[in-house]
PyMOL commands that place a pseudoatom at each C-alpha (Angstrom):
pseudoatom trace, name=CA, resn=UNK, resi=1, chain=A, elem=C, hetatm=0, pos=[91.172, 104.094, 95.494]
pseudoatom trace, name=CA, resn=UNK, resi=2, chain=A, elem=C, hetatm=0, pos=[92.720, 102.336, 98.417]
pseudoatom trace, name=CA, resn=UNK, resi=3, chain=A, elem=C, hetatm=0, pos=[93.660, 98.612, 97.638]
pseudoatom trace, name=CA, resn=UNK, resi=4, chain=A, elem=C, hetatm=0, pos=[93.739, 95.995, 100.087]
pseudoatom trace, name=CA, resn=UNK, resi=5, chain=A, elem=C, hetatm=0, pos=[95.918, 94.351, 101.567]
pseudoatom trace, name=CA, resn=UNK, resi=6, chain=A, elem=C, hetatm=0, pos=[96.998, 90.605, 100.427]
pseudoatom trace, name=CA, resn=UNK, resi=7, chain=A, elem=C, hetatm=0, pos=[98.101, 89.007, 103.623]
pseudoatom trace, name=CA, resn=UNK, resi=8, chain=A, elem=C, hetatm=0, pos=[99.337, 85.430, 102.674]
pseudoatom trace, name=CA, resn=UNK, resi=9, chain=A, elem=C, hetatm=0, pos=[100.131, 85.880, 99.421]
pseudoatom trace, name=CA, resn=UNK, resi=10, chain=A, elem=C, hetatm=0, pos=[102.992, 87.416, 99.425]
pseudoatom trace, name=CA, resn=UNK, resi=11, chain=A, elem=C, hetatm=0, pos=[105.668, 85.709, 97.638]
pseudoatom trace, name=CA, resn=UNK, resi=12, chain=A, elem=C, hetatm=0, pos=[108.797, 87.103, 100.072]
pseudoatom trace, name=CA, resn=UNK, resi=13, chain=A, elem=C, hetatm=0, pos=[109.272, 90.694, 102.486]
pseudoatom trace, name=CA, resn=UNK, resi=14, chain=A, elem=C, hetatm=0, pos=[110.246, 92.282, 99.943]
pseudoatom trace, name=CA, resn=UNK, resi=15, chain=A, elem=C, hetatm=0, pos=[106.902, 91.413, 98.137]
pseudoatom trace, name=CA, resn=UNK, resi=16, chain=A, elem=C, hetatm=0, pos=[105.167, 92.628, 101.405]
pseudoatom trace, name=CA, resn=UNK, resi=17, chain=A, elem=C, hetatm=0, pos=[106.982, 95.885, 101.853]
pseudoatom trace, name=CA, resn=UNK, resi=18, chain=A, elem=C, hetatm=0, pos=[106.460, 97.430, 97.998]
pseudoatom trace, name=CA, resn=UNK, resi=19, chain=A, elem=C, hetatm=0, pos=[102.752, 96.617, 99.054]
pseudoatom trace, name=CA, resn=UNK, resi=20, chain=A, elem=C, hetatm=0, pos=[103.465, 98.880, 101.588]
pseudoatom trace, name=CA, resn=UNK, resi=21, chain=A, elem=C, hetatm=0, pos=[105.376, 101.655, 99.888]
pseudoatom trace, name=CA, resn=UNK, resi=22, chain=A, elem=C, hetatm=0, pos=[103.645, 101.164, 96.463]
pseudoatom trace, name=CA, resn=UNK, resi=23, chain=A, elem=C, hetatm=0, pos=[103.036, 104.393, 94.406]
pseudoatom trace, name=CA, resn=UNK, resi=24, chain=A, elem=C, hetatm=0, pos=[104.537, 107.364, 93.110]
pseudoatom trace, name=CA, resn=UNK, resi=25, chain=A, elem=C, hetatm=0, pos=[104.179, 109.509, 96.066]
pseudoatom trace, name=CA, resn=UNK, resi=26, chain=A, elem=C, hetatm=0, pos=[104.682, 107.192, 99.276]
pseudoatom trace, name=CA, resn=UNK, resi=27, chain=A, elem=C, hetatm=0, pos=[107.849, 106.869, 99.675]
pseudoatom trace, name=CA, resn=UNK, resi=28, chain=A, elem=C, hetatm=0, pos=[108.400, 111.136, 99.026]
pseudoatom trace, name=CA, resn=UNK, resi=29, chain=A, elem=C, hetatm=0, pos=[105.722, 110.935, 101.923]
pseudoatom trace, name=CA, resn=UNK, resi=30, chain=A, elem=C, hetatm=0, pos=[107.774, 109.517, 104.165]
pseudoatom trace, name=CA, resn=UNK, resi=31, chain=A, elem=C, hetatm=0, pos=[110.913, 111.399, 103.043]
pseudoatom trace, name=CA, resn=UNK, resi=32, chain=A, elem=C, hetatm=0, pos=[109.588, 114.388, 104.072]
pseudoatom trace, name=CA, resn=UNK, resi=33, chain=A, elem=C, hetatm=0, pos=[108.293, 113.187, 107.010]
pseudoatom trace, name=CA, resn=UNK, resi=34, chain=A, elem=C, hetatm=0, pos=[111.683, 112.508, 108.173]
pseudoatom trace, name=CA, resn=UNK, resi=35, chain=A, elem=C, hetatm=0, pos=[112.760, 115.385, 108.738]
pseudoatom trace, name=CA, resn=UNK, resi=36, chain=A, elem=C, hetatm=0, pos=[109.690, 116.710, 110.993]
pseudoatom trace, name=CA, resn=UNK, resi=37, chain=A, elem=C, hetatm=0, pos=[105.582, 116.708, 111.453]
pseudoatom trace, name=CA, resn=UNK, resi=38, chain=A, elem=C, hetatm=0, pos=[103.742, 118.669, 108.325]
pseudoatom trace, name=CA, resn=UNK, resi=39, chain=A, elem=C, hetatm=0, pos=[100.334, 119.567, 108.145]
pseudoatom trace, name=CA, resn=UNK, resi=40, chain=A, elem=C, hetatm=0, pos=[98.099, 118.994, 105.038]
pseudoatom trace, name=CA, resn=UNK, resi=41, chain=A, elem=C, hetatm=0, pos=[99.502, 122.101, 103.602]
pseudoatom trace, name=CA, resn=UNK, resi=42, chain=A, elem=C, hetatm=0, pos=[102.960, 121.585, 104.088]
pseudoatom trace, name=CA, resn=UNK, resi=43, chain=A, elem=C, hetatm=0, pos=[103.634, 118.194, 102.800]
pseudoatom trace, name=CA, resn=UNK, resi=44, chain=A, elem=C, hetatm=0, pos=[101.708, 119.311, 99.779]
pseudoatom trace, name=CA, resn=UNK, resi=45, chain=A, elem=C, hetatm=0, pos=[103.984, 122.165, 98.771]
pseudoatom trace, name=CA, resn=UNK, resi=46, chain=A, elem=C, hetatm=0, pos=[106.633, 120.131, 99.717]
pseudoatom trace, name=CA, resn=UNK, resi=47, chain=A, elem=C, hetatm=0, pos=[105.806, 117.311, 96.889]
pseudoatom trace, name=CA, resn=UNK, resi=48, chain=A, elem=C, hetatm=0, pos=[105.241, 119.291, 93.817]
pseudoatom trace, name=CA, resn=UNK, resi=49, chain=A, elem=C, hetatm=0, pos=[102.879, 117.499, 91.506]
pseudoatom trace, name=CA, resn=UNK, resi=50, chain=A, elem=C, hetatm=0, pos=[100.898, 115.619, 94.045]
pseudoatom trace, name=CA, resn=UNK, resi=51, chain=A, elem=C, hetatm=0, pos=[97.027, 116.767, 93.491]
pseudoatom trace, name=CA, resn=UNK, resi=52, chain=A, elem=C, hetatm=0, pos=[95.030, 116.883, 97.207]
pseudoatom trace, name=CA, resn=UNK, resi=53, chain=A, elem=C, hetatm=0, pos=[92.613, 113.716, 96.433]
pseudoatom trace, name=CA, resn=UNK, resi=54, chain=A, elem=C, hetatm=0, pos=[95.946, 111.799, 96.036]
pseudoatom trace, name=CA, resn=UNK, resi=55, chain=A, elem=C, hetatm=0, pos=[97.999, 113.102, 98.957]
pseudoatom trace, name=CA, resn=UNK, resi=56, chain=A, elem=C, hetatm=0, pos=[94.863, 112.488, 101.344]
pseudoatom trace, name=CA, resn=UNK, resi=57, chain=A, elem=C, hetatm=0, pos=[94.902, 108.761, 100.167]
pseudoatom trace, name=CA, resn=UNK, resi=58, chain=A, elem=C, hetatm=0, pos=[97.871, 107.864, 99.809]
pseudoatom trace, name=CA, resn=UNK, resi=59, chain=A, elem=C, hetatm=0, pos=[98.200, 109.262, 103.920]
pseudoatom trace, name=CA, resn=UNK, resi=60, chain=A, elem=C, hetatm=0, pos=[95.188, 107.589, 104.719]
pseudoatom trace, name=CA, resn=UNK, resi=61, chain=A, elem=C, hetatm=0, pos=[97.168, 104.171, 103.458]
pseudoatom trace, name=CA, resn=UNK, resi=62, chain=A, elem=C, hetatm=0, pos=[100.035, 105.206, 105.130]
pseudoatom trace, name=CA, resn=UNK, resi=63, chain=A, elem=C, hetatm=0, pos=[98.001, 105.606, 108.232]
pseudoatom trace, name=CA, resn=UNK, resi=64, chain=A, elem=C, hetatm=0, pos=[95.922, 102.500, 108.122]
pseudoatom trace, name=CA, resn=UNK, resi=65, chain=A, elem=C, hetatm=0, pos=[99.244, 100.405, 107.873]
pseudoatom trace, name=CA, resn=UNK, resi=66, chain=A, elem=C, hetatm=0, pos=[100.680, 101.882, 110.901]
pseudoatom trace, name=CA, resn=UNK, resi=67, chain=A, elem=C, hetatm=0, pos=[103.523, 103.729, 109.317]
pseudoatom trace, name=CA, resn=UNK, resi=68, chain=A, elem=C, hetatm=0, pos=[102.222, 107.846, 109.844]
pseudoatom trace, name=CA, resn=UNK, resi=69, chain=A, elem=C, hetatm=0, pos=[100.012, 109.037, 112.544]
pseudoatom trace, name=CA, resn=UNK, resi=70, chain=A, elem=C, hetatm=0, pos=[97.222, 111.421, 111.854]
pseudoatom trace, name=CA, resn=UNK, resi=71, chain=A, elem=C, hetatm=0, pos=[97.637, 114.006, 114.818]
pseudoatom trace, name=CA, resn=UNK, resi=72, chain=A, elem=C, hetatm=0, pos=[94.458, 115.967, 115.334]
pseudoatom trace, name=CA, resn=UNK, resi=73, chain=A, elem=C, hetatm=0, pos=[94.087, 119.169, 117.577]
pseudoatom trace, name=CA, resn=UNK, resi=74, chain=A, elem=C, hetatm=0, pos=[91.082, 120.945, 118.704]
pseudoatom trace, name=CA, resn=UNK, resi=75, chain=A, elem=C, hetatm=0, pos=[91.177, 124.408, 118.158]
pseudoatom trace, name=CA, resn=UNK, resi=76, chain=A, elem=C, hetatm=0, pos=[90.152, 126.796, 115.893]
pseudoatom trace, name=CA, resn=UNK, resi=77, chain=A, elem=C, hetatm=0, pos=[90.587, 126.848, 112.882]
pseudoatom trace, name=CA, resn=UNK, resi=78, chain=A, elem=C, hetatm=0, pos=[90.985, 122.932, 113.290]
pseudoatom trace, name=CA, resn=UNK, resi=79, chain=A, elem=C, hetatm=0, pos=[95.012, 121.689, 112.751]
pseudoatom trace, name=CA, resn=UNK, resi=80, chain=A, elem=C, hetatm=0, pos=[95.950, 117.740, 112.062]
pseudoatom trace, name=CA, resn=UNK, resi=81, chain=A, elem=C, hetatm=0, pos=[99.713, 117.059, 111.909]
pseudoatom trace, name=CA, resn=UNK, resi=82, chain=A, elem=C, hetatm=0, pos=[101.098, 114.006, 110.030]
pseudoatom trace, name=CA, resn=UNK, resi=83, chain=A, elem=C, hetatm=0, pos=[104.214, 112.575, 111.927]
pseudoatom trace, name=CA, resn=UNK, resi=84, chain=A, elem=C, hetatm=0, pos=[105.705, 108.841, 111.233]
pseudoatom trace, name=CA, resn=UNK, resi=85, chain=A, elem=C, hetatm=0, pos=[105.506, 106.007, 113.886]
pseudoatom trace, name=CA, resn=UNK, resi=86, chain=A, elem=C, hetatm=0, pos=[108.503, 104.232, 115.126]
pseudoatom trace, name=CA, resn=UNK, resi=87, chain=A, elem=C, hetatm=0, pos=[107.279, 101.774, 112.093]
pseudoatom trace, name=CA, resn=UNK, resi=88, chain=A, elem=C, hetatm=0, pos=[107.740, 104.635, 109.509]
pseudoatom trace, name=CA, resn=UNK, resi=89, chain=A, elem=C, hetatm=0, pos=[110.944, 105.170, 110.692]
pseudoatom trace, name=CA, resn=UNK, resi=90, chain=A, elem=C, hetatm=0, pos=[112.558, 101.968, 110.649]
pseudoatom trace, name=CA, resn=UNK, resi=91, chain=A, elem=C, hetatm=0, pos=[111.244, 102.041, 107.171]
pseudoatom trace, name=CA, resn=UNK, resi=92, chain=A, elem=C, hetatm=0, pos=[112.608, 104.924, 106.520]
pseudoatom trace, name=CA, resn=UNK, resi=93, chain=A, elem=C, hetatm=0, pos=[115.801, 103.144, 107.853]
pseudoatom trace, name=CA, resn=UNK, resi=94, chain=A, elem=C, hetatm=0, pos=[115.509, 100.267, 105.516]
pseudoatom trace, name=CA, resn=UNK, resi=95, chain=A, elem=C, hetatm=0, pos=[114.886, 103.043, 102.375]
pseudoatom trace, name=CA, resn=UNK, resi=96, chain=A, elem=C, hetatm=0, pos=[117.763, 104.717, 103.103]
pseudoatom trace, name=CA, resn=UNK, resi=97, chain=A, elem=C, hetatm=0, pos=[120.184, 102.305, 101.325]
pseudoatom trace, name=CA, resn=UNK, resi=98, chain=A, elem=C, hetatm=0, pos=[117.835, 102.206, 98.282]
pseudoatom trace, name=CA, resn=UNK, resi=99, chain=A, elem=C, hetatm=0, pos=[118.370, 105.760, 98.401]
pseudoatom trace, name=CA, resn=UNK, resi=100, chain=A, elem=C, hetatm=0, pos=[122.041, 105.976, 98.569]
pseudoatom trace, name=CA, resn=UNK, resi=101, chain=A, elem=C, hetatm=0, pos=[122.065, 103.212, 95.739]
pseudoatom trace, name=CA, resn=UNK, resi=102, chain=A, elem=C, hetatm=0, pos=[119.783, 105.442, 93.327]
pseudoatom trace, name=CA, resn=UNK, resi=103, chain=A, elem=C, hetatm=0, pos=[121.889, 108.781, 94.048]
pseudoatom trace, name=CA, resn=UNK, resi=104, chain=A, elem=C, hetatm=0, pos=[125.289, 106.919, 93.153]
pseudoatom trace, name=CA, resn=UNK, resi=105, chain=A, elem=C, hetatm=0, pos=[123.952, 104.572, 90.552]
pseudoatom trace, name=CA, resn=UNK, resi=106, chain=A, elem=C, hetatm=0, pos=[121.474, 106.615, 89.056]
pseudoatom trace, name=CA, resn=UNK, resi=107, chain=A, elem=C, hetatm=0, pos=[121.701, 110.357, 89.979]
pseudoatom trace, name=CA, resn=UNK, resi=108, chain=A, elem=C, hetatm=0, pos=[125.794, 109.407, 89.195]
pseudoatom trace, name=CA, resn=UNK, resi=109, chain=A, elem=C, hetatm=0, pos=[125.060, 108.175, 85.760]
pseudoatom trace, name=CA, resn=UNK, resi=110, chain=A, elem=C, hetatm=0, pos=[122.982, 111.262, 84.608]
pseudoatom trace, name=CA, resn=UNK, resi=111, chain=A, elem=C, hetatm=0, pos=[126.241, 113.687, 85.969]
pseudoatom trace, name=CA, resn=UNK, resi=112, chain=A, elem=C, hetatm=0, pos=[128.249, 111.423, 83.999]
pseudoatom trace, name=CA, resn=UNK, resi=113, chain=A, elem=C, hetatm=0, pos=[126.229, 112.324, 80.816]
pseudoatom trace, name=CA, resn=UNK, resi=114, chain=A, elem=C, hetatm=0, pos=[126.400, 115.818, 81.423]
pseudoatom trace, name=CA, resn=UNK, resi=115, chain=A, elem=C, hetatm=0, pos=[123.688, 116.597, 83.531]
pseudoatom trace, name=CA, resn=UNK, resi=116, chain=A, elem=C, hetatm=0, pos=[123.551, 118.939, 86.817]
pseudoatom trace, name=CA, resn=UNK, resi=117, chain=A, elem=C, hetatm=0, pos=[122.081, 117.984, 89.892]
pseudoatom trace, name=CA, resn=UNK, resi=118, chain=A, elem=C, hetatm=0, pos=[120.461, 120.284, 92.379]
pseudoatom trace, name=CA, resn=UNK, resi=119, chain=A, elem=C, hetatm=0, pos=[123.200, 119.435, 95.138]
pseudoatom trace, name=CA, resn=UNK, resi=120, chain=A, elem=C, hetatm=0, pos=[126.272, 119.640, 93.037]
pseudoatom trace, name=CA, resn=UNK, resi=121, chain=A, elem=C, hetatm=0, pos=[128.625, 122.507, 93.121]
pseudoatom trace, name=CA, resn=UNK, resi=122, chain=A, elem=C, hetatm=0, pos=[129.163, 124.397, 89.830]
pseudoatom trace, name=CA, resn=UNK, resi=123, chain=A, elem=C, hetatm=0, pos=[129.690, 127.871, 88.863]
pseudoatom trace, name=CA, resn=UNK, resi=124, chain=A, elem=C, hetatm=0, pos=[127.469, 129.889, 87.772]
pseudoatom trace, name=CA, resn=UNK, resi=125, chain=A, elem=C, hetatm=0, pos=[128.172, 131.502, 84.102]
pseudoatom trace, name=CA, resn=UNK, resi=126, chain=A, elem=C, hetatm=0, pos=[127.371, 135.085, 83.413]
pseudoatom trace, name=CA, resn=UNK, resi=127, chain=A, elem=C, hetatm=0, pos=[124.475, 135.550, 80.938]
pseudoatom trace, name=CA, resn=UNK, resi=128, chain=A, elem=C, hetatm=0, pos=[125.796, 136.578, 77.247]
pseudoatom trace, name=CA, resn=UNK, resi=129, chain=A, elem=C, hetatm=0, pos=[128.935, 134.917, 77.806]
for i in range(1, 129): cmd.bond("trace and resi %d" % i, "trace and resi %d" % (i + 1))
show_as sticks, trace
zoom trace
């Protein structure tokens, strides 16, 4: 269920933008939407764990507060691509600190403990040994 918008009651920007980029999946949306347009199909293999009824939503959100476009062509069988707008990607811009923050604050604390992450470089060990 999309939720409005609060327009004057936000307490700072910050307060604005998590309105924004509130939710589990939005800000994976836009992630992968850096990189290139997806179709329906794409972005949803590329987020495991979203379900459709979500995805579609959370786009449509995206969408109606000017941070993806909706690109539909007409052919057959019918094709809609889901690209950001220069909005989306100065967000994207503004995430990317967040993101470098998490991966040495909080990705670095779990490889501290013990724990391998998908881009680190280990070798492999031979079953049975």
């Amino acid at each position: 269920m999309a939720t409005g918008r609060r327009p004057g009651s936000y307490v700072c920007g910050i307060d604005a933008a998590m309105d924004v980029i509130g939710g589990k999946w939005k800000v994976l949306i836009l992630w992968e939407l850096s990189v290139r347009p997806h179709r329906f199909g794409e972005l949803r293999r590329g987020l495991p764990g979203v379900t459709e009824k979500v995805l579609a939503a959370q786009l449509r959100e995206l969408e109606a507060d000017g941070i993806v476009h909706r690109e539909e062509y007409c052919e057959v069988p019918p094709r809609v691509e889901y690209s950001l707008t220069p909005k989306g990607v100065s967000l994207n811009t503004a995430l990317e600190p967040l993101g470098a923050w998490g991966k040495s604050n909080v990705l670095g604390a779990s490889a501290a403990a013990g724990e391998v992450r998908e881009d680190d470089d280990v070798a492999l060990i031979a079953r049975g040994a």
